[in-house]
C-alpha positions in Angstrom: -10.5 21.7 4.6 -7.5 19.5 5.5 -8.1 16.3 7.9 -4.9 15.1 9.8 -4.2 11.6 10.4 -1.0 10.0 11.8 0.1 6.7 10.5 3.3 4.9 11.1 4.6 3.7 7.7 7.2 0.8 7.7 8.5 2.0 10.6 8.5 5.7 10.4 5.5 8.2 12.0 3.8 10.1 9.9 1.7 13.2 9.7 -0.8 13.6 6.9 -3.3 15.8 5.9 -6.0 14.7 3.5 -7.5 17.4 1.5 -10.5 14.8 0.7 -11.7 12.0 3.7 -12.7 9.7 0.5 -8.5 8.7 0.0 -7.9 5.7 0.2 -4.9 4.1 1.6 -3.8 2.8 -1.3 -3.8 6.0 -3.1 -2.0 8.1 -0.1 0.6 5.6 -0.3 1.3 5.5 -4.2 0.3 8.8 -5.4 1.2 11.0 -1.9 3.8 9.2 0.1 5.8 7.3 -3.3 5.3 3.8 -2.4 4.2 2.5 -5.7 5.3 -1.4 -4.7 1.8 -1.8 -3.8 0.0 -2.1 -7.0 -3.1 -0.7 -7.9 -4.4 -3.6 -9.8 -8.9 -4.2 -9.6 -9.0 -1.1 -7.7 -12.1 -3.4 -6.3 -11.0 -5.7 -3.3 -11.0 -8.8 -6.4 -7.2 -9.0 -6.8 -5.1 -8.6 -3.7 -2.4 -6.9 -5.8 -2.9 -3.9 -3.6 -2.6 -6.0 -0.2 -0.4 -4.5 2.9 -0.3 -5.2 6.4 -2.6 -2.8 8.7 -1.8 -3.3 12.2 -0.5 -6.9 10.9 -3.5 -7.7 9.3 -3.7 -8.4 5.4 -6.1 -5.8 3.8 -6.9 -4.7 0.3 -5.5 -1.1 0.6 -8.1 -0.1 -2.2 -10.9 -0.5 0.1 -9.5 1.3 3.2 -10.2 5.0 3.3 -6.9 6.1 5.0 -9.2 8.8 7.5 -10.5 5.7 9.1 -6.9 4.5 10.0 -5.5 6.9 12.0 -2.9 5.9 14.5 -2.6 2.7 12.4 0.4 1.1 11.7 1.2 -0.2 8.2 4.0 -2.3 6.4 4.0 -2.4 2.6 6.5 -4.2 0.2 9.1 -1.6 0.9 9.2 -2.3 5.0 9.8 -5.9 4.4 13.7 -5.9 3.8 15.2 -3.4 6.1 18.8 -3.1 5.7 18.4 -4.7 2.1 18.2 -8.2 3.3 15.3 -10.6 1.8 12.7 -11.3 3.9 12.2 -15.4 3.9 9.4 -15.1 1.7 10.7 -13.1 -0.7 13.3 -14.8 -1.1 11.3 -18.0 -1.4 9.4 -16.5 -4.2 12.7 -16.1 -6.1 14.1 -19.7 -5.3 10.8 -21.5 -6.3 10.2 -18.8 -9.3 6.7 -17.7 -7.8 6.6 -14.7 -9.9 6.4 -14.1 -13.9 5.7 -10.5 -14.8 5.9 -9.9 -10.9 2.7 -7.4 -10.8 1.1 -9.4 -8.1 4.0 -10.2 -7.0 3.9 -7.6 -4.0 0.7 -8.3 -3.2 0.9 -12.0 -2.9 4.2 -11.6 -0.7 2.4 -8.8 1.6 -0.3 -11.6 1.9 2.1 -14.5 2.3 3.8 -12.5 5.5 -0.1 -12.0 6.4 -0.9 -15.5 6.6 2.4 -16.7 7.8 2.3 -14.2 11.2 -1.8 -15.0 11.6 -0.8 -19.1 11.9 1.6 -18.2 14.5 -0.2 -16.3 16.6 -3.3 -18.1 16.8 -2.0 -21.5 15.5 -4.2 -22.4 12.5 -1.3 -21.8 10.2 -1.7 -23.8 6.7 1.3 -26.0 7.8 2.7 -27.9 5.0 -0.5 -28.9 3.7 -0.6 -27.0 -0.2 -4.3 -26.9 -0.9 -4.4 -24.9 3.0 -2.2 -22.1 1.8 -3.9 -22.2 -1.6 -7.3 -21.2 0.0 -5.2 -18.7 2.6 -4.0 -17.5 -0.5 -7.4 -17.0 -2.5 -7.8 -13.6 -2.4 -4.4 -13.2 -4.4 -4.8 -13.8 -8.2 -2.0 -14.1 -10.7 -2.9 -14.1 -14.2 0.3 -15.5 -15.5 -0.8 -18.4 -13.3 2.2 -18.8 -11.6 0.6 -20.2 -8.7 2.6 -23.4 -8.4 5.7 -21.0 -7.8 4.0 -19.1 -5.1 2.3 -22.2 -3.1 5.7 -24.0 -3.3 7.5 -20.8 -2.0 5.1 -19.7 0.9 5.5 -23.5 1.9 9.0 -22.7 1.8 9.0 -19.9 3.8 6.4 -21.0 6.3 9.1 -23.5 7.2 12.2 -21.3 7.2 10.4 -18.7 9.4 9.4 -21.6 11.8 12.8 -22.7 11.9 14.6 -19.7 12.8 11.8 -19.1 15.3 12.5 -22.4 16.8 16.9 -21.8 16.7 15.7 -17.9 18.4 13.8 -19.6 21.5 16.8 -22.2 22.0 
């Protein structure tokens, strides 16, 4: 029995069928549709490795069944530099060397982008205030501890993306 769903992926529409309604989006997108950047780390909702954007929303992919999403749209590492140029946070992340054996590192730059896009929209963005983005950051862990890195680069970012928002409206 095959369920159909129809998700738009980084930009592109696309048709599924599940063979089981338990899926869940993070296994549709590494083990059916080849987008292994997201990283199946806890497999629990603990880590964050496995965080994408769901209709611009940060979620732990693990604990979305992908039936329930249908129609969604959904950004993972690989929508975040079309055309092959960095998105600011990424490369913030490289400048301020917020990454050590980068398994999180997807996850932590899916939930950067998250946070980043929910301050502007409804204007409680963590500013430049580190222990903010620390806590916006919580549900991201790194065990090579490499969270110095990835504060001072989502500070980083925060700013550049404010920036060229601010040159864009001029």
């Amino acid at each position: 029995m095959g369920l159909s769903i129809t998700l738009t992926i980084n930009g592109a529409r696309r048709a599924i069928t599940l063979d089981d309604p338990r899926v869940t989006l993070l296994d549709l997108l590494r083990e059916r549709l080849d987008l292994t950047g997201t990283k199946k780390g806890c497999d629990r909702g603990q880590c964050g490795a496995c965080t994408v954007l769901l209709d611009g929303r940060r979620v732990n992919s693990c604990l979305a069944l992908a039936l329930s999403h249908d129609g969604a749209d959904i950004v993972t590492i690989e929508g975040v530099a079309p055309g092959g140029q960095l998105h600011p946070v990424q490369a913030a992340f490289i400048a301020h060397d917020g990454f050590q054996c980068g398994f999180c590192t997807p996850g932590q730059i899916m939930s950067a982008i998250g946070m980043i896009r929910e301050g502007q929209n409804w204007g409680s963005g963590a500013g430049d205030d580190p222990e903010r983005v620390r806590e916006a950051m919580s549900g991201n862990l790194c065990r090579c501890g490499a969270y110095v890195g990835i504060t001072e680069a989502v500070l980083d970012a925060q700013r550049a993306i404010a920036e060229a928002s601010r040159r864009d409206a001029a």
